[in-house]
C-alpha positions as CSV (number, residue, x, y, z in Angstrom):
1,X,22.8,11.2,4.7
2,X,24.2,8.0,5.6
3,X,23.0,4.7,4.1
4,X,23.2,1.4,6.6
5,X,25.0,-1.7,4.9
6,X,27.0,-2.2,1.8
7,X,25.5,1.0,0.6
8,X,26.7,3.2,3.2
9,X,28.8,5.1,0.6
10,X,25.6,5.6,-1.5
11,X,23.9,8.9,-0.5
12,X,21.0,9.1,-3.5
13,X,19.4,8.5,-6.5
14,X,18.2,9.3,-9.6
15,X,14.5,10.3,-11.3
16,X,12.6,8.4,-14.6
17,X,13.9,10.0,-17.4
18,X,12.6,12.8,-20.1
19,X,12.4,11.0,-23.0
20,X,8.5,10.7,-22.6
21,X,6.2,11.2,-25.5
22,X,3.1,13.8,-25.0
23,X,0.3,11.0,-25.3
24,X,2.2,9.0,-23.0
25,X,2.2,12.0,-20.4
26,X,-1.0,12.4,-20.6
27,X,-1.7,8.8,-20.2
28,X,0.3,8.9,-17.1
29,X,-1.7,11.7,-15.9
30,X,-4.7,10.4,-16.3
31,X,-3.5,7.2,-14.6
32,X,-2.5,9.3,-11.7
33,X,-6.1,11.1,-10.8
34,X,-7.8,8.1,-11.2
35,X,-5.5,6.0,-8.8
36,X,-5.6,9.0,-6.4
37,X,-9.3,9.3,-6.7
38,X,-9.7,5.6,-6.0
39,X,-7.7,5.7,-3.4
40,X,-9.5,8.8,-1.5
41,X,-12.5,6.8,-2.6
42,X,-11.6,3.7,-0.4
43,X,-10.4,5.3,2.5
44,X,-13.5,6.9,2.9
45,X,-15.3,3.7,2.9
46,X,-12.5,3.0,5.6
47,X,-13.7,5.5,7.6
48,X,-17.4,4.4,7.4
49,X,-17.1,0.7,7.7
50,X,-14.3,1.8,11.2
51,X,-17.1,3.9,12.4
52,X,-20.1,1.0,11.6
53,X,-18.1,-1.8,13.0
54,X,-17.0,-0.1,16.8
55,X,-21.0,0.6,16.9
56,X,-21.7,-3.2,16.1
57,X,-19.1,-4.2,18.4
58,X,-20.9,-1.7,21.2
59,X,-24.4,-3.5,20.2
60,X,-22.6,-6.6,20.4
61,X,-21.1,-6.2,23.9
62,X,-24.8,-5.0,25.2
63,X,-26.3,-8.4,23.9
64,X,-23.7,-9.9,25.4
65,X,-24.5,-8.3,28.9
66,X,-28.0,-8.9,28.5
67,X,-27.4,-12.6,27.2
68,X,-25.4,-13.4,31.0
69,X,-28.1,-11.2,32.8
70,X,-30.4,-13.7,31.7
71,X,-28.6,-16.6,32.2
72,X,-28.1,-15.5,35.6
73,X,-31.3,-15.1,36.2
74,X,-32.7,-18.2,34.5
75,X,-30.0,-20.4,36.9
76,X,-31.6,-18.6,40.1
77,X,-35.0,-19.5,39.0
78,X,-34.7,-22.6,38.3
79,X,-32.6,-23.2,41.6
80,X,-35.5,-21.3,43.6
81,X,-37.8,-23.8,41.9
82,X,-35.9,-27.0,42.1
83,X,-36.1,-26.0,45.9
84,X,-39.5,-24.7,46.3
85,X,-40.8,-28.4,44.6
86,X,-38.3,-30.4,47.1
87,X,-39.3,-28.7,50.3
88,X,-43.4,-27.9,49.6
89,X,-43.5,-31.1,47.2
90,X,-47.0,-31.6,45.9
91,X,-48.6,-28.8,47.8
92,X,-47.0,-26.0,45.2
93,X,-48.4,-27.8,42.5
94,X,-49.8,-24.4,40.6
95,X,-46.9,-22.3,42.2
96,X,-44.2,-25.4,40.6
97,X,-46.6,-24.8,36.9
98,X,-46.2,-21.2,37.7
99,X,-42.4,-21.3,37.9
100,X,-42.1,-23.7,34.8
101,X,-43.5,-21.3,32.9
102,X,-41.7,-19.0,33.5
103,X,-38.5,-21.1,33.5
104,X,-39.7,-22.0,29.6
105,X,-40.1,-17.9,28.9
106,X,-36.8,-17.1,30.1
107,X,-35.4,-20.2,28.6
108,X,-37.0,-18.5,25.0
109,X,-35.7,-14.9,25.4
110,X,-32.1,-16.5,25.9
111,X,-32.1,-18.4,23.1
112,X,-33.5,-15.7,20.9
113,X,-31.0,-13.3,22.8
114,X,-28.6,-16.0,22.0
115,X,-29.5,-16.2,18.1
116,X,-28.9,-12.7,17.7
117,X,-25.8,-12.7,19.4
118,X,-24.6,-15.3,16.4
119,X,-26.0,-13.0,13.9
120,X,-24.3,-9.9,15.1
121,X,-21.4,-12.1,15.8
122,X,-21.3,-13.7,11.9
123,X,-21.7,-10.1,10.5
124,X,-19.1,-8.8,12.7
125,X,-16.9,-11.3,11.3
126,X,-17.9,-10.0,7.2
127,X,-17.5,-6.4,8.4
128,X,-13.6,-7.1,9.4
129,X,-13.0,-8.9,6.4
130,X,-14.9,-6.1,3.9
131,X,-12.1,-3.7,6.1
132,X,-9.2,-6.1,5.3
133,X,-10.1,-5.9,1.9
134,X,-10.4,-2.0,1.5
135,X,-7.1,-2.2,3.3
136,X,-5.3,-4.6,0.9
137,X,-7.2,-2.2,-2.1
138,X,-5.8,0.9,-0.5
139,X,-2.0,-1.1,-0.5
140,X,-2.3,-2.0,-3.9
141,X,-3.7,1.6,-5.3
142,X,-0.7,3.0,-3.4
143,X,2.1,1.0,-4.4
144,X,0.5,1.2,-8.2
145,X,0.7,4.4,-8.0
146,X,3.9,5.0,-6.2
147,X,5.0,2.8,-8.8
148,X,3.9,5.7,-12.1
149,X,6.8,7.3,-13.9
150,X,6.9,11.2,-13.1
151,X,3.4,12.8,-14.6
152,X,5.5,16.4,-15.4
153,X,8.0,14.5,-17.4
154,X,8.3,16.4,-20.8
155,X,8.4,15.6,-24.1
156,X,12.5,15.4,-24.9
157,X,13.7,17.7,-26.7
158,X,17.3,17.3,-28.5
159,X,19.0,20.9,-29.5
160,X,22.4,20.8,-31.2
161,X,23.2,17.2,-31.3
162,X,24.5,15.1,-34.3
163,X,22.5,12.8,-36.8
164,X,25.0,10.2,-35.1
165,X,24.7,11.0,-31.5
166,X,20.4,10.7,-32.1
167,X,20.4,7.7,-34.3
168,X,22.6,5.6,-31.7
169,X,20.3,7.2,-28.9
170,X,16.7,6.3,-30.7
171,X,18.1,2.5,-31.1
172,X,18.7,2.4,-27.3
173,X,15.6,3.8,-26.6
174,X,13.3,1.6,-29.3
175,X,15.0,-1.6,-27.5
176,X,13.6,-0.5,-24.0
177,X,10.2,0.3,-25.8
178,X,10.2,-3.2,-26.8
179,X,11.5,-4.5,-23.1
180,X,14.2,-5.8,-24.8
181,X,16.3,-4.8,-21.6
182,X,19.7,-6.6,-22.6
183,X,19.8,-5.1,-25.8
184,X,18.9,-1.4,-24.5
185,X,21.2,-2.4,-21.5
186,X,24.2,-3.0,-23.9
187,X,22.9,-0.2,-26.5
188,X,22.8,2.7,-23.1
189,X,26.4,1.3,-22.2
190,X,27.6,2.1,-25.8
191,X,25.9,5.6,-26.1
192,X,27.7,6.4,-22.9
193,X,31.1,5.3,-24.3
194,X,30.9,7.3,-27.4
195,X,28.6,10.0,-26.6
196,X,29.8,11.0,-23.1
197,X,29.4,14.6,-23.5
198,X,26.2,14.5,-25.3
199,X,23.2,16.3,-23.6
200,X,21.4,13.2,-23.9
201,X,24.0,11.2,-21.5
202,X,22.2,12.0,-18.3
203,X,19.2,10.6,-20.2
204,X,21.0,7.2,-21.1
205,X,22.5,6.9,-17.6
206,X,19.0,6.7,-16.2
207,X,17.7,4.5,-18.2
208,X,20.3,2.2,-17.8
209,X,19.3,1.7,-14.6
210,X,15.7,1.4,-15.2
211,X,16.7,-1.5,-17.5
212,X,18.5,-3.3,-14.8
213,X,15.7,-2.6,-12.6
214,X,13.2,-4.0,-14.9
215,X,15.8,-7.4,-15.3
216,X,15.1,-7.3,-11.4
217,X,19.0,-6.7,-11.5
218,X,18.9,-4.3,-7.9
219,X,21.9,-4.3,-7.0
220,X,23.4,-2.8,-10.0
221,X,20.4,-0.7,-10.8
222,X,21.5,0.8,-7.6
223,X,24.5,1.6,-8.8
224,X,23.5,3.0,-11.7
225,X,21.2,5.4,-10.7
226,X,23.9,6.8,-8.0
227,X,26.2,7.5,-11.5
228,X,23.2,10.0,-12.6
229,X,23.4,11.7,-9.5
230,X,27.6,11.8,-9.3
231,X,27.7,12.5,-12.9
232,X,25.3,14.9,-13.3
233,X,24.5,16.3,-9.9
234,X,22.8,19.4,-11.2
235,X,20.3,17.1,-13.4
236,X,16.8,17.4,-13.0
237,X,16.3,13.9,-12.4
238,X,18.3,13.4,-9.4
239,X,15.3,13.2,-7.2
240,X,13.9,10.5,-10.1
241,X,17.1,8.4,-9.8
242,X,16.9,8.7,-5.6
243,X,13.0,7.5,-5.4
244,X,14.2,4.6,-7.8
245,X,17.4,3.7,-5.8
246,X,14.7,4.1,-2.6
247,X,12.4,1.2,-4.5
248,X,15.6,-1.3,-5.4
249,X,16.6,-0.9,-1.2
250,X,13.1,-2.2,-1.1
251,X,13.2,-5.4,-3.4
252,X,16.3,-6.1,-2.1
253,X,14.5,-6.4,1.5
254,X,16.9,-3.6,2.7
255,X,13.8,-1.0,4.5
256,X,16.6,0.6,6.7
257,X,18.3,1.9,3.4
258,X,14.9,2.5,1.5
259,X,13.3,4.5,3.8
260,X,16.6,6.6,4.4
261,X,16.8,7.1,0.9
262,X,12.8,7.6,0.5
263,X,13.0,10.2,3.3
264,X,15.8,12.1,1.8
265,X,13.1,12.3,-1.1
266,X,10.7,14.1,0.9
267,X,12.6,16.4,2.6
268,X,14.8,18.2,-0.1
269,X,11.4,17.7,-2.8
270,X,8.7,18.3,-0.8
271,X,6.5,20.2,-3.6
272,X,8.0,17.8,-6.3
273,X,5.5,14.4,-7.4
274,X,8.7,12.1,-6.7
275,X,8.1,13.2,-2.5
276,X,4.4,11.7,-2.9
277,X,5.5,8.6,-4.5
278,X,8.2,8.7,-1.6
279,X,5.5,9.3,1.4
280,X,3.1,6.3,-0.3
281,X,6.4,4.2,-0.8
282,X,7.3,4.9,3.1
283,X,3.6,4.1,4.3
284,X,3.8,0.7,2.4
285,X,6.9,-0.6,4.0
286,X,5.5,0.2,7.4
287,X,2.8,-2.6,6.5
């Protein structure tokens, strides 16, 4: 795959790491079905308020039709009239009564006709802007979503590696806890220096991107994540690191490069939770 721009020599990226704690998978689970479920919720109520409003607008264009078949007709009354009282003058008298009268009826059923066309009009009007809502709900419950670290990410855990190699890991790791990003940044870079070989490396690599991302830092979170998938291209959280590169393209403003990147994530993961994120990601930056 090629990538458009400065990136073009950055294929993809990199998953959220594995260093998540069993009630904070759960959590994230939990998080997941309800955002799904709200979001199935509201674009049912899509559906229903699409289908109620093309019935008012079909009401509304029958009062419509009726409202200038009246109008019509009320103009050729009154015209017959006006004519009938200049030519016959005084000897119509009952005939001119007549046609007043029923000048005044028509003259009510249009402006009741009228009314209601205001009415239908005005709730019209509250029925597009209930469906802009549910459409700004359905954007936000997608991107919040899309935005959830990987629900399947197990609990880490370290086989055969030093008291050293876990201590300088854990202080890493506690900085990020605390969004202390600099320090976690300059405690990842460290790790990776001394502990290159360590099984926990590919672990450090990606979350030193997700600090930079968090620091809003893009370009270099970009970067970052494309060292977890040269360095470790066998790693399980490539597709992580790739949906994250996908998401920086898109805070940078670049969509060419997010949605190649994004793509890429749904077609070699298709079954994998990253792809969903990828496909809600993909439908947002067509808004």
């Amino acid at each position: 795959m090629k990538i458009v721009g400065r990136y073009l020599a950055i294929p993809w990226l990199v998953w959220l790491s594995a260093c998540v704690q069993p009630q904070q998978v759960d959590l994230i689970e939990r998080e997941q079905r309800r955002l799904r479920s709200e979001s199935t919720t509201v674009q049912s109520d899509v559906g229903t308020l699409r289908s109620d409003i093309d019935a008012m607008r079909s009401s509304l264009a029958d009062t419509r039709a009726n409202v200038q078949q009246l109008q019509r007709e009320f103009s050729a009354l009154k015209e017959r009239v006006e004519e009938t009282r200049f030519q016959m003058g005084r000897q119509l008298g009952q005939s001119s009564r007549e046609g007043d009268q029923r000048i005044k009826d028509l003259e009510g059923r249009v402006a009741k006709l009228g009314d209601a066309l205001k009415t239908q009009e005005a709730t019209l009007k509250a029925r597009d802007d209930e469906l802009k809502q549910l459409r700004d709900t359905i954007q936000t419950t997608q991107k919040a979503l899309a935005e959830l670290p990987p629900s399947e990410a197990a609990p880490e855990v370290v086989v055969g590696e030093s008291e050293a190699v876990r201590r300088d890991y854990e202080a890493a790791r506690r900085a990020l806890e605390k969004k202390d990003y600099k320090l976690a940044v300059g405690r990842f870079k460290e790790f990776l220096k001394k502990h290159a070989k360590s099984k926990l490396a590919v672990n450090a690599q990606y979350w030193l991107g997700e600090c930079h991302y968090a620091l809003r830092e893009f370009d270099q979170a970009i970067i970052e994540f494309d060292a977890v998938r040269r360095k470790y291209p066998q790693g399980d959280k490539v597709p992580a690191a790739l949906l994250k590169q996908g998401y920086a393209f898109a805070e940078l403003g670049e969509k060419v490069n997010a949605r190649l990147i994004l793509q890429e994530v749904v077609e070699k993961y298709p079954q994998s939770s990253e792809a969903a994120k990828a496909k809600l990601k993909l439908k947002a930056l067509e808004s």
